[in-house]
N, C-alpha and C positions, 0 to 999 in steps of 0.2 A: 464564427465559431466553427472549427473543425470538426471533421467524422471521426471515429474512433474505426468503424467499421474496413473491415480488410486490412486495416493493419497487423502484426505480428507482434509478439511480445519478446524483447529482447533483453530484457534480464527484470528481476524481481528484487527489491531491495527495502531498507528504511530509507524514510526521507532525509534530507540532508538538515543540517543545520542551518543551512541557508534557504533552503526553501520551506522550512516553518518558520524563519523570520520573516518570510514575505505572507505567510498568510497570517502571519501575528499569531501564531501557536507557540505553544509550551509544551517541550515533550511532558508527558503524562510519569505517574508510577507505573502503568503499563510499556514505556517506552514510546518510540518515534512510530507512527504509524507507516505503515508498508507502500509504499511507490513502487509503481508497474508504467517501465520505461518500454512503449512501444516504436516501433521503427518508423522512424523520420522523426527522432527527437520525439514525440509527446510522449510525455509523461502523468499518468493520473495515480490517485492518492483517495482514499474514502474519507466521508467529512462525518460529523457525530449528529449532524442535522442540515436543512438544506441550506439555514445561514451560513452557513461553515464556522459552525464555532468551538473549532476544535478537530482534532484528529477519529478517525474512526476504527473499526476494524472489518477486514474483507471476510467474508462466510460467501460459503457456496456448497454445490453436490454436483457430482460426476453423471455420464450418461448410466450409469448403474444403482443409481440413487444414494451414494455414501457420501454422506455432509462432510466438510473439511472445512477448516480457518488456516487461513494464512498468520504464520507467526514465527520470528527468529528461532534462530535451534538451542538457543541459549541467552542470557540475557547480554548485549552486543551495546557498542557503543554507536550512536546513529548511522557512521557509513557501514555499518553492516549489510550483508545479503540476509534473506529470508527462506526457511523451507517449507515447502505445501505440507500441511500434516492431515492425512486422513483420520477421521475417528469414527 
């Protein structure tokens, strides 16, 4: 198993349609969950439990303390990019 550590984040997207058939998902009524492709090829993706049964979604907060979800800027067909929304 790889580090994730030190690498870079080089672009932020939905998952493919091919890479939810390999994890045996189904896009959701919320859409394709978010894939963050780091440098040297890996790719990670949030699960909805540690089985992986199912797609997730990314939340976080900034060094300022302002929570944010990652989420398409509209509703996007799977190869879509995604944009960080503060709220």
């Amino acid at each position: 198993m790889g580090s994730i550590v030190g690498k870079t984040i080089v672009k932020i997207r939905l998952m493919t349609k091919k890479e939810m058939e390999e994890e045996d998902w189904e896009v959701s009524s919320h859409g394709a969950p978010t894939a963050i492709e780091l440098s040297g090829g890996t790719v990670i993706y949030p699960s909805r439990d540690s089985e992986g049964n199912g797609g997730g979604a990314l939340f976080g907060y900034n060094k300022d303390g302002d929570s944010f979800f990652v989420m398409p800027e509209k509703k996007q067909k799977i190869k879509s990019s995604v944009k960080i929304k503060h709220t």
